[in-house]
C-alpha positions in Angstrom: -3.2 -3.6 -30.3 -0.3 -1.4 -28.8 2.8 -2.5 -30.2 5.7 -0.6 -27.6 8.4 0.8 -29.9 10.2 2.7 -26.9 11.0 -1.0 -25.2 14.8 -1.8 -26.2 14.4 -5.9 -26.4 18.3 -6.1 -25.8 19.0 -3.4 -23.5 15.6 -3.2 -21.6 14.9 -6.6 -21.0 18.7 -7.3 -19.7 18.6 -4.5 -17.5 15.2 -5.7 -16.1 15.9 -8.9 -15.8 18.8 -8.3 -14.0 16.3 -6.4 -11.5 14.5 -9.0 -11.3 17.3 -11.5 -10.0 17.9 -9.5 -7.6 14.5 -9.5 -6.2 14.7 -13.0 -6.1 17.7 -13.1 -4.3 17.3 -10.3 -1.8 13.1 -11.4 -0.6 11.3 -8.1 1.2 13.6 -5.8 -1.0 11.5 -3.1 -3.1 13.4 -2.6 -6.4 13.2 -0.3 -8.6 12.9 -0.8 -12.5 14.1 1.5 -15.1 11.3 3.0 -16.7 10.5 2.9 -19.6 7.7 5.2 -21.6 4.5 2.5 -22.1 0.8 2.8 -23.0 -0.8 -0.5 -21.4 -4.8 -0.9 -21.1 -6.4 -0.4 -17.6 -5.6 -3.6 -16.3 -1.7 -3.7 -16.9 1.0 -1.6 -14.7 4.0 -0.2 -16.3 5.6 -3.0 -13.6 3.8 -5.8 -14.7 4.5 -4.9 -18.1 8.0 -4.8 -17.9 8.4 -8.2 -16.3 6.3 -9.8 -19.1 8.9 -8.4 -21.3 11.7 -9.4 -19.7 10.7 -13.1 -18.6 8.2 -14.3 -21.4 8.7 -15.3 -24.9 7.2 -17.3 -28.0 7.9 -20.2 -25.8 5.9 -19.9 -22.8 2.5 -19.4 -21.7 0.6 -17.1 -19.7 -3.2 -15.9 -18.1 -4.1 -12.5 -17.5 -7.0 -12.9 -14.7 -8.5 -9.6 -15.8 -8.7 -9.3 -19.3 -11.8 -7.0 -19.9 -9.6 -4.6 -22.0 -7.4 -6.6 -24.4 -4.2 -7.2 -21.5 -4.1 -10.7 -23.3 -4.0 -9.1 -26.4 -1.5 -6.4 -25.3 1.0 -9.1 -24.0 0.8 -11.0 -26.8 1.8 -8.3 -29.0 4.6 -7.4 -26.9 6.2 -10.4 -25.5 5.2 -12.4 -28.5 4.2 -15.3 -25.4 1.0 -17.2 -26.0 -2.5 -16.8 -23.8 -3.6 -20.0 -22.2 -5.8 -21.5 -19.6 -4.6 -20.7 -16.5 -3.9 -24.3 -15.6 -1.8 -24.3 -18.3 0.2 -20.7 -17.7 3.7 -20.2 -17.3 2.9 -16.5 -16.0 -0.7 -15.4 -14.2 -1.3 -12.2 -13.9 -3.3 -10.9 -11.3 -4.1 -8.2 -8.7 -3.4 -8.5 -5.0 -7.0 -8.5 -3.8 -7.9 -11.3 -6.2 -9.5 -14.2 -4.4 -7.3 -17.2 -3.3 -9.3 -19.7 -5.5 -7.0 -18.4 -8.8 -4.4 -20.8 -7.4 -6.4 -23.7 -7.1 -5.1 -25.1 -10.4 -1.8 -23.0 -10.9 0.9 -25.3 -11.6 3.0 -25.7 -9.1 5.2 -28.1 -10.9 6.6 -31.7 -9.6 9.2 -33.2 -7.6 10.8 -34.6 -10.4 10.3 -31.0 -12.1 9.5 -28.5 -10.2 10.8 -25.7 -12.6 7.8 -26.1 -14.7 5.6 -24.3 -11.7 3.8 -21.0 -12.7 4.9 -17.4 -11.8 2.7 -15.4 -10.3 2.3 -11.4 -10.9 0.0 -9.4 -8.7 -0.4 -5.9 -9.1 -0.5 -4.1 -5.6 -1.5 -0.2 -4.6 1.6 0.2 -2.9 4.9 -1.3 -1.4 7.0 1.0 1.2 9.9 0.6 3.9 7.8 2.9 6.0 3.9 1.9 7.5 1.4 2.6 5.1 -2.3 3.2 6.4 -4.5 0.5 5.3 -2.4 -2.3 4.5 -0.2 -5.2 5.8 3.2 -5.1 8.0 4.6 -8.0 5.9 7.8 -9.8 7.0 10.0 -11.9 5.1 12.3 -14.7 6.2 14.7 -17.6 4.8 17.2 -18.1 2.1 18.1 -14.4 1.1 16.9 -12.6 4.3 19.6 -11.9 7.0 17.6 -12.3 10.1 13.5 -10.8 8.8 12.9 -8.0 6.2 10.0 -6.1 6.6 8.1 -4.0 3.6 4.3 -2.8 4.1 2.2 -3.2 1.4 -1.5 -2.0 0.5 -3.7 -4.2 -1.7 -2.3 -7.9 -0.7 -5.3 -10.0 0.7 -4.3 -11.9 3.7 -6.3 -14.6 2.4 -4.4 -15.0 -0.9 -1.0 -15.0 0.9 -2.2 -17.8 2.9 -3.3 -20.0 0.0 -0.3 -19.2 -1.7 1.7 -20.7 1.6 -0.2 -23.4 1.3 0.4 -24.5 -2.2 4.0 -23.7 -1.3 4.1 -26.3 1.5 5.8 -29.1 -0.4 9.0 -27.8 -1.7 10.7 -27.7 -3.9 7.3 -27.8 -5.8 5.3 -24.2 -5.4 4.9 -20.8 -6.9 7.1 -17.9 -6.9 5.3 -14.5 -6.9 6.4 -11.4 -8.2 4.6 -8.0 -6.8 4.4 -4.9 -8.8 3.4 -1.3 -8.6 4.3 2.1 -9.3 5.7 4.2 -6.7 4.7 7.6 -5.5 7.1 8.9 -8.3 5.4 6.7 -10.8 8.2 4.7 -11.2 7.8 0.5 -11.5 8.5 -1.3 -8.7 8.9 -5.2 -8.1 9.3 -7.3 -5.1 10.8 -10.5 -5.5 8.6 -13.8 -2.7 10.4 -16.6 -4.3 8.8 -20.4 -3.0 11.1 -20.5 0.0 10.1 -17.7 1.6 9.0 -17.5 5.0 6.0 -14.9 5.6 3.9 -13.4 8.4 2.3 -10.6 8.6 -0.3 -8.2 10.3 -2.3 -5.4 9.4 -1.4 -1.8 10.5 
């Protein structure tokens, strides 16, 4: 399996974690990550890649939905985190048309510890400021978001944003979600949809 020697652990792994705050902290925003030269299997974006690296360790858990060409494997190998059930996963990876039953039995944590919830990746085909043709006008409210941010993004199944609302419903328990892609210039993108968030959307 592909062991990435290009990936800085230190310097990387700060500098996209530090992205990844901020995507937390600013909902709707489209952020850019540093890129960073990577050979994943078919099923892994460079984006989703670098988040595993900057987020997971030996200490956590994660479950690659799609796993028909070693991304368990590949993660493994690079983050050093272990594959599990995905009852049991710290991290799921996914895609954004994946039906809404993978979060049937995602942890979403407790009252008494809701920190323990999972943390969803989906993969999208693309995230922009401007309309895109064929997917969702998607706007974000709440903590973060002065007044509504709006992104449109192609590849998100209504149906899955409305089950992830759903097991968001009791907060503070719930799942925050983390969507990735590669822009037009190839470059990794995240978005941060923390538990709080307000969404709506329509399709354009």
């Amino acid at each position: 399996m592909v062991r990435e020697t290009a990936y800085d652990d230190v310097f990387d792994a700060q500098q996209h974690f530090r992205s990844l705050l901020d995507s937390f902290a600013r909902p709707g925003r489209l952020n850019r990550l540093a890129p960073v030269r990577l050979d994943p299997p078919p099923g892994l974006n460079h984006a989703s890649v670098l988040v595993g690296m900057a987020l997971m360790d030996a200490d956590v858990t994660f479950h690659a939905i799609h796993d028909q060409h070693g991304e368990s494997s590949y993660l493994t190998a690079n983050s050093h985190a272990a594959s599990a059930p995905l009852e049991k996963a710290a991290f799921i990876f996914g895609r954004g048309d994946d039906a809404p039953e993978i979060l049937e039995s995602a942890d979403c944590g407790s009252l008494t510890y809701p920190d323990t919830s999972a943390t969803l990746v989906l993969q999208v085909e693309a995230a922009s400021e401007q309309p895109l043709n064929g997917g969702l006008r998607l706007r974000f409210g709440g903590p973060g978001v002065d007044g509504a941010a709006v992104l449109f993004i192609r590849g998100l199944s209504p149906d899955l944003l409305l089950a992830l609302l759903a097991r968001n419903a009791e907060f503070p328990m719930g799942i925050d979600t983390i969507l990735t892609l590669q822009d037009t210039d190839s470059t990794p993108c995240v978005v941060g949809v923390p538990r709080t968030a307000r969404l709506n959307w329509e399709r354009v």
